[in-house]
C-alpha positions as CSV (number, residue, x, y, z in Angstrom):
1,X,6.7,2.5,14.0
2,X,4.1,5.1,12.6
3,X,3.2,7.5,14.8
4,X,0.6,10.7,13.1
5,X,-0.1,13.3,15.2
6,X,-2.6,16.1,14.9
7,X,-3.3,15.6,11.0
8,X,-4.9,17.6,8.8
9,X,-5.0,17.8,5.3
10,X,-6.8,20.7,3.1
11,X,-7.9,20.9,-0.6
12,X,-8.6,24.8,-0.8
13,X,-11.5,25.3,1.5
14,X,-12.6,21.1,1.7
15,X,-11.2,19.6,4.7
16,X,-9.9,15.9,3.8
17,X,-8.9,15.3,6.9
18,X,-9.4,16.7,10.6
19,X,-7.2,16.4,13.3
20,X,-6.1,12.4,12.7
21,X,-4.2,10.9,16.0
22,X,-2.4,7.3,15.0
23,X,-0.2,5.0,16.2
24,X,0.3,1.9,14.5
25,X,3.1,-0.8,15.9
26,X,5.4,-2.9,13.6
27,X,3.7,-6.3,12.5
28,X,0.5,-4.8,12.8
29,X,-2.5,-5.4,10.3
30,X,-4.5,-2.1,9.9
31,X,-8.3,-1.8,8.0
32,X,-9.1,1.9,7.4
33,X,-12.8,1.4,7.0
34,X,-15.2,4.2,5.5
35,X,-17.3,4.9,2.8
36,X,-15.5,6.4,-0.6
37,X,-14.4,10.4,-0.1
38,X,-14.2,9.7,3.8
39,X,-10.6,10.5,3.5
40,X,-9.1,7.0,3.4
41,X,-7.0,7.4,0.6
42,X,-5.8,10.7,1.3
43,X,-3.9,8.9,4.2
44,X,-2.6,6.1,2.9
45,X,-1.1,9.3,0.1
46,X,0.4,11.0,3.2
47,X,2.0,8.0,4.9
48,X,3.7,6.6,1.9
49,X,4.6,10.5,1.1
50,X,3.0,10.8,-2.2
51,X,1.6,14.3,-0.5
52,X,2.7,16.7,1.9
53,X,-0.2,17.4,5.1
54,X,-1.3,20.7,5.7
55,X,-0.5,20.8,9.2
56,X,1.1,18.1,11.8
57,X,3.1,15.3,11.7
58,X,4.0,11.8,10.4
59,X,6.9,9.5,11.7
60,X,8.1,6.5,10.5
61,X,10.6,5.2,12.5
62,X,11.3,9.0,14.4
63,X,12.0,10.0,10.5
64,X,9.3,13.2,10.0
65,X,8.3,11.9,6.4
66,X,5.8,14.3,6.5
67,X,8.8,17.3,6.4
68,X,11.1,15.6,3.8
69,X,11.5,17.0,0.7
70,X,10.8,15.6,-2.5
71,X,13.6,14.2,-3.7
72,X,14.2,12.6,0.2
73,X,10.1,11.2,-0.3
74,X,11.1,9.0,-3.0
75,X,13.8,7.4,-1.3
76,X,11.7,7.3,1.6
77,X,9.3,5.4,-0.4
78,X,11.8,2.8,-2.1
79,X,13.4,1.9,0.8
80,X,10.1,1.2,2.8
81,X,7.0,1.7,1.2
82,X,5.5,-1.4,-1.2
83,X,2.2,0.7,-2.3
84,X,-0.2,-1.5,-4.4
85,X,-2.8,1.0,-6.1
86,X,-6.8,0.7,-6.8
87,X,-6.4,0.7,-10.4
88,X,-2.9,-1.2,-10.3
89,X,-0.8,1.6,-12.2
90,X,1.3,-0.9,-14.0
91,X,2.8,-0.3,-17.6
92,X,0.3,-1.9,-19.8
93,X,2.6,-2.4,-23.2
94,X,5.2,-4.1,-21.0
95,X,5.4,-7.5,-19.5
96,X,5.2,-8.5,-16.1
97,X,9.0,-8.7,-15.1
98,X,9.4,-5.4,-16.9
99,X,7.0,-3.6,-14.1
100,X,8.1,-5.6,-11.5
101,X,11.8,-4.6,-12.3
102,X,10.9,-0.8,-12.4
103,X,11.5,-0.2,-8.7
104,X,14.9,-2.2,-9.0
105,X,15.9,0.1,-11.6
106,X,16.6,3.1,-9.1
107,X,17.5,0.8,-6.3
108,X,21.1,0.5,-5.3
109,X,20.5,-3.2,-4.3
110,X,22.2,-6.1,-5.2
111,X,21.5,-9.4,-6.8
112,X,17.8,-7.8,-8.7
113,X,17.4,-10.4,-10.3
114,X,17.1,-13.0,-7.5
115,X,14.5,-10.5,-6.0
116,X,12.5,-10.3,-9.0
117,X,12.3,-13.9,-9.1
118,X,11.7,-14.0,-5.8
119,X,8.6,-11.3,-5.9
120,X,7.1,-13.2,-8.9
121,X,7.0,-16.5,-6.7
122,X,6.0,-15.0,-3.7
123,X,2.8,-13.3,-5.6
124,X,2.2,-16.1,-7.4
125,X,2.5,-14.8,-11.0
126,X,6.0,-16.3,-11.7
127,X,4.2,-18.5,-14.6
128,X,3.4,-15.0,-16.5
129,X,6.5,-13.2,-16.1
130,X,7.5,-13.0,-19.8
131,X,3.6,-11.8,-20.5
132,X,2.2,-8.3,-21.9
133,X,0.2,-7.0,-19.2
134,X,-2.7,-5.7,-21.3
135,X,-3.3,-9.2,-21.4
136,X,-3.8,-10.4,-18.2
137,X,-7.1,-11.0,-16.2
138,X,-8.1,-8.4,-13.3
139,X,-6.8,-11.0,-10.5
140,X,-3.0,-11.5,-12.5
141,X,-3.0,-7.6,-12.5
142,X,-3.5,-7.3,-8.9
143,X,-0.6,-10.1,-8.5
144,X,1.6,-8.1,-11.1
145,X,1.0,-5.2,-8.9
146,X,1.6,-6.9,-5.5
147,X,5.0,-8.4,-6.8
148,X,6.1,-5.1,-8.1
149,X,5.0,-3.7,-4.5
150,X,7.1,-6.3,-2.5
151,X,10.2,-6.4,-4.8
152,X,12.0,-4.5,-2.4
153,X,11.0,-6.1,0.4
154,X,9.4,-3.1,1.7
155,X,9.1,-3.5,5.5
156,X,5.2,-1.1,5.3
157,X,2.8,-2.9,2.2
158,X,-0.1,0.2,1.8
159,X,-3.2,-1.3,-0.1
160,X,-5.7,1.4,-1.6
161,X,-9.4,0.0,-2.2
162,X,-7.4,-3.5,-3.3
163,X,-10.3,-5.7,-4.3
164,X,-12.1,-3.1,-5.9
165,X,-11.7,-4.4,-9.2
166,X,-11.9,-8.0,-8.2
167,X,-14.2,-10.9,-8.3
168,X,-15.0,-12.6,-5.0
169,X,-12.2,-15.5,-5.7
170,X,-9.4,-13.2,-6.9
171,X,-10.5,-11.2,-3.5
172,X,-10.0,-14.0,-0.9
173,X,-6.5,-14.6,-2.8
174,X,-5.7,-11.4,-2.3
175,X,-6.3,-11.6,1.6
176,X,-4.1,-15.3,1.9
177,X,-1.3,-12.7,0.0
178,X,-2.1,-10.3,2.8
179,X,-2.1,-13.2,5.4
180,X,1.0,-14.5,4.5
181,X,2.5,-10.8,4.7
182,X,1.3,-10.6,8.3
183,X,3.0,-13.7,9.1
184,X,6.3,-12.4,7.4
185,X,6.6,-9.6,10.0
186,X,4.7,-7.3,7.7
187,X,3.2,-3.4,9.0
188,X,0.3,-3.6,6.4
189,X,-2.5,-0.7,5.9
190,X,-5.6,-1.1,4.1
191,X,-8.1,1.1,2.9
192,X,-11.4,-0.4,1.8
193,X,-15.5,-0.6,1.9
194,X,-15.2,-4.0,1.0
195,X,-17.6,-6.6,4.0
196,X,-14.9,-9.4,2.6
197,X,-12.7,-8.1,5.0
198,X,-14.7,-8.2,7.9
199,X,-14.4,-10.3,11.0
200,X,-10.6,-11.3,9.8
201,X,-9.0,-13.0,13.3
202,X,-5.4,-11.8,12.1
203,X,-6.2,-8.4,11.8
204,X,-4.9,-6.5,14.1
205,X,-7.5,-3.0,14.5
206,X,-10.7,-2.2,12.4
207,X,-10.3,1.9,12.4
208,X,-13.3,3.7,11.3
209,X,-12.7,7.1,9.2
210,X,-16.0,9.1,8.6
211,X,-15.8,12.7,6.5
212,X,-11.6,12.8,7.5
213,X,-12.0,12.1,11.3
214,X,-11.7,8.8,12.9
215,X,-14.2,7.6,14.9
216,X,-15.5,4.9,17.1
C-alpha cells in the first residue's frame, strides 16, 4: 500500500533523513520509534505530502505522492490521509463540529452531516460537539482532533508524537481509539518516544529511526 524507496530528505546541509527503504501493507499498525529530531516527523510530513523529499520515491497505492504537485497533494491528502497533529492544530475560537466540519467543507462528499455525526461518536466527543474548543481539557482536544482526522474516513490515520500532551489515562484512551482503528481495516502510522506504546500485541512492526536512518 505504501511503498518508499531510497529516501532522503535535506534541510540545506542537515540530512533529515538518509536513504529510508519502506513497505508497509494495508491494515497494518506501524510505531516509528526514536528519540525527538531522529527524523520521525519528517516522514510522517512526506507520506501525508505535507513536503516534497529531496530525492526518491513514495507510493501510495502505485500513485508517486512524492511527485504530485501541490494542488494534486491536497487532494491526495483529503481523500486518504486522517493526520492527527502533536499539538492538535484545531481552531481554538470555534466549537468542535466547526473543526471537525472543516475537511467536509472542500470535500465533494455526500450526506456531511451524517459523517460528522458519525466522527463525533466514533471519537467519543459527540457530548461536546456544540463546545468552544479553548475550553476543553488536553484528552477532549486529542478526541476533537481524531474526529476531525477520521471524518473522511481516511483509509491511512498518521499520528505525530500523539500522547505528548496527554496524561497517562487520556493516553491508554487514545490507543483503544487506535485499537479500534486497526480493527476497522485501518493502515495507521505512529511516531512517538512514548514506553506506553510498547509491547502492544496488535501492533503490527516496532521500526526504529536513529539520526534519519532506520535501524535494527
Amino acid at each position: 500500500m505504501i511503498k518508499i524507496t531510497n529516501l532522503n530528505k535535506n534541510f540545506g546541509n542537515f540530512k533529515a533523513l538518509k536513504d529510508i527503504n519502506l513497505h508497509i501493507k494495508k491494515g497494518e499498525l506501524i510505531i516509528l520509534k526514536g528519540v525527538s529530531g531522529s527524523g520521525k516527523s519528517t516522514l510522517l510530513s512526506l507520506i501525508a505530502s505535507m513536503s516534497k523529499p529531496s530525492s526518491g520515491d513514495i507510493e501510495v497505492n502505485n500513485i508517486k505522492v512524492s511527485k504530485l504537485p501541490d494542488i494534486h497533494s491536497c487532494e491526495y491528502r483529503n481523500k486518504n490521509i486522517g493526520f492527527i497533529f502533536q499539538s492538535f492544530n484545531l481552531l481554538e475560537q470555534l466549537s468542535v463540529s466547526d473543526n471537525i466540519f472543516a475537511p467536509l467543507v472542500v470535500s465533494n462528499t455526500q450526506n456531511k452531516q451524517e459523517l460528522l455525526n458519525s466522527a463525533l461518536k466514533k471519537a467519543k466527543i459527540i457530548h461536546k460537539k456544540n463546545e468552544i474548543v479553548s475550553n476543553l481539557s488536553g484528552g477532549e482536544k486529542q478526541r476533537c482532533a481524531i474526529a476531525r482526522a477520521i471524518v473522511l474516513n481516511a483509509n491511512i490515520i498518521i499520528a505525530d508524537e500523539p500522547t505528548a500532551s496527554l496524561d497517562r489515562q487520556n493516553s491508554l484512551d487514545f490507543i483503544e481509539v487506535i485499537k479500534q482503528f486497526k480493527d476497522d481495516g485501518k493502515t495507521i502510522i505512529i511516531s512517538t518516544h512514548d514506553s506506553i506504546f510498547d509491547n502492544l500485541d496488535y501492533v503490527s512492526r516496532y521500526i526504529n529511526i536513529k539520526d534519519g536512518i532506520i535501524v535494527k
